[in-house]
C-alpha positions as CSV (number, residue, x, y, z in Angstrom):
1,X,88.3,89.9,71.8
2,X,90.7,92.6,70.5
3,X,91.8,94.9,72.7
4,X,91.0,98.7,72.7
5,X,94.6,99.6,73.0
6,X,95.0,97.7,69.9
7,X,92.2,99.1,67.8
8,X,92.7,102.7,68.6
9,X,97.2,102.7,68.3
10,X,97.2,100.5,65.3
11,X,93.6,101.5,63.7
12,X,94.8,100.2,60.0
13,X,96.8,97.1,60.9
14,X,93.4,96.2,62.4
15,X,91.1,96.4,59.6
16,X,93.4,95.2,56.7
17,X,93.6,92.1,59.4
18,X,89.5,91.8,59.7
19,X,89.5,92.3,55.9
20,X,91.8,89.6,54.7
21,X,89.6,87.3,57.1
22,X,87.0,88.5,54.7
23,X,84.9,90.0,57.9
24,X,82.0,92.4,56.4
25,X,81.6,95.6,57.1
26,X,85.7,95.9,58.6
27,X,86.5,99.4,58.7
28,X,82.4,100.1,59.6
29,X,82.7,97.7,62.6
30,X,86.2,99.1,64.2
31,X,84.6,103.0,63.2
32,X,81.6,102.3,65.5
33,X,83.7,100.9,68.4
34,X,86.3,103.9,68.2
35,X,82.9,106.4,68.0
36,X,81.5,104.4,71.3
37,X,84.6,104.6,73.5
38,X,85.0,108.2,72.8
39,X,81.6,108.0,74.1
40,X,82.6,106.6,76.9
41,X,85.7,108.5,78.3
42,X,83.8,111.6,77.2
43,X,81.6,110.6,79.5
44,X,83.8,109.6,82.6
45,X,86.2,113.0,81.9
46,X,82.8,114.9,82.7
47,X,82.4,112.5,85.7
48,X,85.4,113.4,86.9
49,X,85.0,117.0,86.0
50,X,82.2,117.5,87.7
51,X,83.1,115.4,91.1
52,X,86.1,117.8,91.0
53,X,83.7,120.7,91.1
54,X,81.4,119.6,93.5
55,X,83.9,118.4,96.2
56,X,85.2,122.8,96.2
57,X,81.8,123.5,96.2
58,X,80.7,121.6,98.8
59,X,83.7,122.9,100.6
60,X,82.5,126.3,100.9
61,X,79.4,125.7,102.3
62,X,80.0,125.6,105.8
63,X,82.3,128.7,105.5
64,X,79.6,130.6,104.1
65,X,77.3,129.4,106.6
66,X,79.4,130.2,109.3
67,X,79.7,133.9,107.9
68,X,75.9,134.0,107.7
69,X,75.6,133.7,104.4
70,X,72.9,131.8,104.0
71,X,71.6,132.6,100.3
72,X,75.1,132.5,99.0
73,X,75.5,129.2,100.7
74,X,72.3,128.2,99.3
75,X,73.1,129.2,95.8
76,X,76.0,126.6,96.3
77,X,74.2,123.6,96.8
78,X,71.8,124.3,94.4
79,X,74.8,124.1,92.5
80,X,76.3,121.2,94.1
81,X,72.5,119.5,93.4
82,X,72.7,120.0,90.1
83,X,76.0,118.6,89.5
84,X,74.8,115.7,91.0
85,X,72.0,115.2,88.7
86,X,73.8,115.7,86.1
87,X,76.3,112.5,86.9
88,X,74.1,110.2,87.4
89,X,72.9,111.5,83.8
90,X,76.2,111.2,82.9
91,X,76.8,107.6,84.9
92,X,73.6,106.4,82.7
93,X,75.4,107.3,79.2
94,X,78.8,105.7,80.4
95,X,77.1,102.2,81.1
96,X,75.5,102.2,78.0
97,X,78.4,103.2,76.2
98,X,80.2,100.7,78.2
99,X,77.3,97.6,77.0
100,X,77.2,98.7,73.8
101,X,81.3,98.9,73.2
102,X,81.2,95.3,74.9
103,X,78.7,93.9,72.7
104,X,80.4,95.2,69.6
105,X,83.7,94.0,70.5
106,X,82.3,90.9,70.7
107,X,81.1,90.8,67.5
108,X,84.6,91.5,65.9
109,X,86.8,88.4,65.0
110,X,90.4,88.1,65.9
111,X,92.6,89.4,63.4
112,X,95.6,87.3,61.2
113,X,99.1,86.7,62.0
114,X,101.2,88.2,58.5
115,X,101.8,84.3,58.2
116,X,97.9,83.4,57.2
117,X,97.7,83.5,53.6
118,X,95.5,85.0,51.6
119,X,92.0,83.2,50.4
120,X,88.4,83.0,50.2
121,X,87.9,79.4,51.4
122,X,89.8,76.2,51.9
123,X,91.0,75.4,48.1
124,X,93.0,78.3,49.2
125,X,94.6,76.3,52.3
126,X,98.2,75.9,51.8
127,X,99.5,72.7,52.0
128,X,102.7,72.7,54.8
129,X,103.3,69.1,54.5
130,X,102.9,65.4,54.3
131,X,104.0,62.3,54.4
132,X,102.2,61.2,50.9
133,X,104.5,63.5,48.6
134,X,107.0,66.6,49.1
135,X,105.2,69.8,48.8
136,X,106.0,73.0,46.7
137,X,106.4,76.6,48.1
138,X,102.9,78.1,47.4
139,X,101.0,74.6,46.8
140,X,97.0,75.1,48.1
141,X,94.2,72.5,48.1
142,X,93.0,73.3,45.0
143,X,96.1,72.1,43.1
144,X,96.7,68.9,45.1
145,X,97.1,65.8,43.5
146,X,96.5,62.7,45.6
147,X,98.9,60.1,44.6
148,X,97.0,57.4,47.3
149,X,95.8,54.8,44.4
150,X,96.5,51.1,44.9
151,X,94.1,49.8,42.1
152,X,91.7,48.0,44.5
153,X,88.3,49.5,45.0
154,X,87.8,50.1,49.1
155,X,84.9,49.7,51.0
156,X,83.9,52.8,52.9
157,X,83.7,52.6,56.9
158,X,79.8,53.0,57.3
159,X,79.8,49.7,55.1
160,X,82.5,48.0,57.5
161,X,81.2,49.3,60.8
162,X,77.8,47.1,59.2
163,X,79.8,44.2,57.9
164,X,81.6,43.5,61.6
165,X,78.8,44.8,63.8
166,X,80.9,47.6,65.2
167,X,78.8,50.4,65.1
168,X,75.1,50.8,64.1
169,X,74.0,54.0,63.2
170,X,70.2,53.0,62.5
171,X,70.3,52.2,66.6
172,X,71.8,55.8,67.2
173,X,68.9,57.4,65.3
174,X,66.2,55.1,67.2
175,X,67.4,56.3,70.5
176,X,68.2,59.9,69.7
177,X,68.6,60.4,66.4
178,X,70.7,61.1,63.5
179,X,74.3,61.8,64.1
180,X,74.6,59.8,67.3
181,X,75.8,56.2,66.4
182,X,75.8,53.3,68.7
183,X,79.6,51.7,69.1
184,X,79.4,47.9,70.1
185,X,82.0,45.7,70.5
186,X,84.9,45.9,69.0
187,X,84.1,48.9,67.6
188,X,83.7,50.4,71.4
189,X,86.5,48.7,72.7
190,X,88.5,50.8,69.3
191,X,87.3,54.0,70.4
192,X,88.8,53.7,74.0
193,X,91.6,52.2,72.9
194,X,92.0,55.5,71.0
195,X,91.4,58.1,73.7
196,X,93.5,56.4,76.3
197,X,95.8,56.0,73.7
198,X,95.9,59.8,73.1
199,X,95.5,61.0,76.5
200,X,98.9,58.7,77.3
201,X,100.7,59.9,74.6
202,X,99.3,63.6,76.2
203,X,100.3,62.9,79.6
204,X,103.7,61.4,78.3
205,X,104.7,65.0,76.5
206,X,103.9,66.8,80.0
207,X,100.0,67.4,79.4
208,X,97.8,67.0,82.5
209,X,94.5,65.7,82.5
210,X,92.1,67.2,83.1
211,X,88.1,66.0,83.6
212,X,86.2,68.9,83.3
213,X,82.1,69.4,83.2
214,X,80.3,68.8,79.5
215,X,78.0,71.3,80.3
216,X,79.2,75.5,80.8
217,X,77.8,78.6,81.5
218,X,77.0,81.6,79.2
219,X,80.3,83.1,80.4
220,X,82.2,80.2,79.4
221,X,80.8,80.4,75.9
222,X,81.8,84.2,75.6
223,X,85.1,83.4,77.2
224,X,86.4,81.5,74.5
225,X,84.2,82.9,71.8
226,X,81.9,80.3,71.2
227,X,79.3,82.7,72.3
228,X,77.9,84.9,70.4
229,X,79.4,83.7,67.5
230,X,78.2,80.0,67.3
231,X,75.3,80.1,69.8
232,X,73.2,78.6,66.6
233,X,75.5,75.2,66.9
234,X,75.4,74.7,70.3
235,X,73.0,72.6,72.1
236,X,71.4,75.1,74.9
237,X,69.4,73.8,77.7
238,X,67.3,76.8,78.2
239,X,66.0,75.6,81.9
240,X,69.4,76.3,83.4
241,X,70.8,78.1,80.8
242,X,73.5,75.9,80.1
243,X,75.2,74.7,77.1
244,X,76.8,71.3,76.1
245,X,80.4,71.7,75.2
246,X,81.3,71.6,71.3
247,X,84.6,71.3,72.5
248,X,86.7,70.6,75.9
249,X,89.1,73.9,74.7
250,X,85.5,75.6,76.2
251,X,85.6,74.3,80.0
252,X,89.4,73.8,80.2
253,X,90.0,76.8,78.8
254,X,87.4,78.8,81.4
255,X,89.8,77.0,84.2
256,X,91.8,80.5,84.2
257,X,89.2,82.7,83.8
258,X,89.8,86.0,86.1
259,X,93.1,84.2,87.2
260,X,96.2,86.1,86.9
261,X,99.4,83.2,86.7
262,X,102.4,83.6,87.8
263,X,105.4,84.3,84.9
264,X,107.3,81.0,86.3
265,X,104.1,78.8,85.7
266,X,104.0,78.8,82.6
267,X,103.5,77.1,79.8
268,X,100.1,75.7,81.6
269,X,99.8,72.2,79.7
270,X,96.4,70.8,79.9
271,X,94.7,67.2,77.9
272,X,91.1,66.4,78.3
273,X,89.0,63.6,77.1
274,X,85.0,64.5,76.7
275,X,82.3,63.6,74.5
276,X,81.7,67.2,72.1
277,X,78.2,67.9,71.2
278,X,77.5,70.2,68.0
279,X,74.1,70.9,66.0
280,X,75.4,71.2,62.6
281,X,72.6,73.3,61.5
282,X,72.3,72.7,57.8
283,X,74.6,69.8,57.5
284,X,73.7,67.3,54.8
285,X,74.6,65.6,51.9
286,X,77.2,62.6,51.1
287,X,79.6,64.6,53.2
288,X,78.1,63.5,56.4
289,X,77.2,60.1,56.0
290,X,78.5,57.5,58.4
291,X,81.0,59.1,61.2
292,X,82.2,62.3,58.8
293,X,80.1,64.3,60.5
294,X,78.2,63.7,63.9
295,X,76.0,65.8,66.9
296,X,78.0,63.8,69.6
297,X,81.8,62.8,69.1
298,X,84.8,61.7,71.1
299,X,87.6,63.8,71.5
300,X,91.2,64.3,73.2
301,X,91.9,68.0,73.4
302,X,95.3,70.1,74.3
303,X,95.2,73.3,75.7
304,X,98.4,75.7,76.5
305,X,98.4,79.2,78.2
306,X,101.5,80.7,77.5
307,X,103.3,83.9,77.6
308,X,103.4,86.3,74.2
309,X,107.0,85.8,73.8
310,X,107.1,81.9,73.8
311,X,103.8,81.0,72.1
312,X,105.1,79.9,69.1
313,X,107.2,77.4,69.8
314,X,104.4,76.3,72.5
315,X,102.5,76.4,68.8
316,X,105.1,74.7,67.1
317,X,105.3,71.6,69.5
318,X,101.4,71.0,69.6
319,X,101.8,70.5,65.8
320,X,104.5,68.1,66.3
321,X,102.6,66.5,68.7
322,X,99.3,65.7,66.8
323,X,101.9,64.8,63.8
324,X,103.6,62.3,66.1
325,X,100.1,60.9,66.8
326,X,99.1,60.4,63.1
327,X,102.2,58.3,62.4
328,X,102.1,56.2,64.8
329,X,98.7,55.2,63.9
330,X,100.4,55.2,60.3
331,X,97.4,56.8,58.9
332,X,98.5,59.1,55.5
333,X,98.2,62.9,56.5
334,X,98.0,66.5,55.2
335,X,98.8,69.7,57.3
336,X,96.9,72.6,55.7
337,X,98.1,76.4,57.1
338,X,94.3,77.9,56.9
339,X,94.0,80.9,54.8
340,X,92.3,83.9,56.2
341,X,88.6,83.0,54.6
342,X,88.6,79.7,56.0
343,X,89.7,80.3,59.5
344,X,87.9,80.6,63.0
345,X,86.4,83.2,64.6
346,X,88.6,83.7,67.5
347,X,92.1,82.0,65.7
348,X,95.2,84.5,64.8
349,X,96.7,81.6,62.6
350,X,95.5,77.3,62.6
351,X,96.3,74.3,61.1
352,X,94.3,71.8,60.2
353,X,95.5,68.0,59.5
354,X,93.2,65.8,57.4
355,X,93.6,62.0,57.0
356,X,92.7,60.5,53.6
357,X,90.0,58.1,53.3
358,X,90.7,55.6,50.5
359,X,87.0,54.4,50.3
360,X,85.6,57.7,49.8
361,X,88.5,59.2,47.6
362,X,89.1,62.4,49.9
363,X,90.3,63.9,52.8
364,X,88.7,64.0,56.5
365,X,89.5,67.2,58.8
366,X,90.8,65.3,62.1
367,X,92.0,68.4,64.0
368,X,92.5,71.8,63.7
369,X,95.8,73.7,66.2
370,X,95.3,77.3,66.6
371,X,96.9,79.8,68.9
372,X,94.6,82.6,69.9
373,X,97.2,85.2,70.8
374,X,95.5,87.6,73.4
375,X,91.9,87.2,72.1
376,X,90.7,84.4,74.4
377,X,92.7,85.9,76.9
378,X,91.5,89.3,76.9
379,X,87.7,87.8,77.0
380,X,89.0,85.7,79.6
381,X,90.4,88.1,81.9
382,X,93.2,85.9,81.8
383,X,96.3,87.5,82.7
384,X,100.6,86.9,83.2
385,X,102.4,88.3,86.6
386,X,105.8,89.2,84.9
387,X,108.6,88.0,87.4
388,X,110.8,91.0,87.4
389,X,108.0,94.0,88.2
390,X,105.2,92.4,88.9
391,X,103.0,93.9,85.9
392,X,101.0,92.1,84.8
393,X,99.9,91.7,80.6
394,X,97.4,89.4,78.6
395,X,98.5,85.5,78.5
396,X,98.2,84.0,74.9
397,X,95.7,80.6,74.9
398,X,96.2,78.3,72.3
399,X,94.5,74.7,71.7
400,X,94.1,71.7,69.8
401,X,92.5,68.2,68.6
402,X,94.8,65.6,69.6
403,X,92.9,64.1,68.4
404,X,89.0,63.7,67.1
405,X,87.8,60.4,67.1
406,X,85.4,59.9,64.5
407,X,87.0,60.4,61.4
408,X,90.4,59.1,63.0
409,X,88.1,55.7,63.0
410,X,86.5,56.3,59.4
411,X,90.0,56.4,58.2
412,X,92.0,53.3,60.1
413,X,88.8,51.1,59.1
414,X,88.8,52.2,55.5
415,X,92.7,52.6,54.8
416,X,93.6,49.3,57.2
417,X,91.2,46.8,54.6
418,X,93.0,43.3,53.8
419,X,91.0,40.3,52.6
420,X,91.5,39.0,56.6
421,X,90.0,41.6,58.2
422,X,90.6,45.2,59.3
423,X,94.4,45.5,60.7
424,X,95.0,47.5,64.0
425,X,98.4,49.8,63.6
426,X,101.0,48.5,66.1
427,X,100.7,51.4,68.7
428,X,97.0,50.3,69.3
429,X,97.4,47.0,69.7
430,X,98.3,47.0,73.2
431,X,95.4,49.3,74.1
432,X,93.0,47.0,71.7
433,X,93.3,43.5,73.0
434,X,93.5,42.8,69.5
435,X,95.3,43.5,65.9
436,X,93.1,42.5,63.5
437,X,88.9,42.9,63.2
438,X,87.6,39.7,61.8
């Protein structure tokens, strides 16, 4: 969440950020939180106040006893009583200050990095790069032209996962139900070809693995802001209050929760494979047919804590990484920067690479690399001991897809399509067992 010192030094800077993330309500929000912790040190300068005054009070009770002034001394701790009652008064309106600043903190997003342009939704992306064409300064989605076009009418992947038997989604929905396919053969052995595949190429650029639970807490949730903001997507088992993890950035994330690491540690590199569970409440349409859009999913994820002054290029090499990864599997990418309408919750600035499906004559979202700044951090408790004084200061997080299986498969079987079968890119072959799907 943002930080207090933040809101109330640089007020303005604040809400023009909430407002070009198009956040409702942005100057009303930050108004109430600067109303409630005035609240709240009101509150404990009183506190103090009137501790002050009772500790002299109490003081000169025994000296007026000892004088024999016993109604005098009397008069004192009536005093001294009633200072009392009034702090626990006092005590009561700080905590609930205190909750209610908490709560609406939490309800505020992150704000923007200057870079984020400008925009409602995501024809307003910018387009950064690819390896399809050379982009211009200032080109967005929504004047893209796809230049993908060989002629030859593809097939798309919910058609080939049927035509070689390597996943069956009508099994998925008899066991559990829609949006959690069954892979089988080849199409299994594909899918942890892939994620060992990724987590080598993680491990190889200094990431460690990490196996962390699929299940977290209600403080892991608000730690990295998937709570309260996307309880509604998350799959809560209300027995044990628990919740199963939309992402591993959730669990590996929590790993430095109330930690405090030492300046000389860091970066902190982590890589975790775990199956992601999401609800996508709503979701329907030709948009989610086949793998485009599932409650269960595969995916490698990166994590970095880093310090404030160094997470950029930390930001910088996790884009190059999940790059690196998309041409070796020679797959033809996008890298959108997200404009501020279309961006997370907890994000200061992401982007987001999409593959291009040739079958379905668009492109598929296969990760998304944000850095957080402070936000996570500050929920987090997650703090930097500086080398040279000791201080300590708010760690950045950052974290991304590296990468998301399902449409990384919708895109290799519909792009790789020859009249001999479905070709396997060269860096998979090894992890395969095979190169071709026949």
């Amino acid at each position: 969440m943002l930080t207090l010192k933040l809101i109330i030094e640089d007020t303005e800077r604040v809400i023009r950020g909430l407002e070009k993330k198009h956040f409702a309500g942005a100057r009303e929000a930050i108004d109430q939180v600067i109303a409630t912790d005035k609240i709240r040190r009101e509150s404990q300068m009183q506190l103090d106040q009137n501790l002050s005054e009772a500790k002299k009070l109490a003081a000169e009770i025994g000296g007026l006893m000892k004088q024999g002034r016993r109604d005098e001394a009397d008069a004192v701790k009536a005093k001294v009583a009633a200072l009392k009652e009034a702090g626990k008064a006092l005590e009561e309106r700080k905590a609930e200050a205190e909750a209610e600043l908490q709560r609406q903190l939490c309800t505020i997003p992150n704000i923007p990095y200057d870079l984020v342009p400008e925009g409602t939704g995501a024809e307003d992306n910018l387009v950064v790069k690819s390896n399809l064409r050379e982009c211009q300064p200032g080109d967005t989605v929504g004047n893209w032209t796809t230049v993908v076009d060989n002629g030859e009418a593809k097939i798309p992947h919910w058609e080939l996962a049927k035509k070689y038997n390597l996943i069956d989604f009508d099994l998925g929905v008899k066991i559990t139900g829609a949006g959690f396919p069954v892979y089988r053969g080849k199409g299994a052995r594909l899918q942890r070809a892939l994620i060992n595949f990724f987590l080598d190429e993680a491990r190889a650029a200094g990431y460690e693995e990490i196996m962390p639970p699929t299940v977290v807490n209600q403080a892991s949730g608000y730690g990295t802001g998937q709570l309260p903001d996307k309880e509604g997507q998350m799959y809560h088992c209300e027995v044990d209050d628990l919740y199963l993890i939309p992402t591993a950035e959730v669990p590996v994330t929590n790993i430095y929760r109330d930690v405090i690491i030492d300046e000389k540690d860091l970066p902190i590199k982590n890589c975790a494979y775990t199956e992601c569970f999401r609800r996508e409440a709503g979701s329907y349409g030709k948009d989610v047919r086949g793998l485009n859009r599932l409650h269960e999913f595969s995916k490698v994820e990166i994590v970095r804590i880093d310090t404030p002054e160094h997470s950029d290029e930390s930001h910088k090499e996790m884009l190059a990484h999940v790059e690196g990864l998309l041409q070796k599997l020679e797959l033809p990418y996008r890298i959108l920067r997200l404009c501020g309408g279309d961006m997370s919750f907890t994000s200061s600035i992401c982007y987001d690479f999409e593959v291009y499906s040739e079958a379905q004559k668009r492109w598929l979202e296969v990760s998304s690399v944000s850095n957080f700044d402070t936000y996570q951090a500050n929920r987090l408790k997650c703090r930097i001991r500086r080398a040279a004084d000791k201080k300590t200061e708010l760690a950045h997080t950052l974290n991304g897809s590296a990468l998301a299986l399902p449409r990384i498969v919708a895109a290799l079987l519909e792009n790789n399509q020859t009249p001999e079968g479905i070709r396997i890119p060269k860096a998979l072959v090894p992890y395969c067992g095979f190169d071709i799907i026949d």
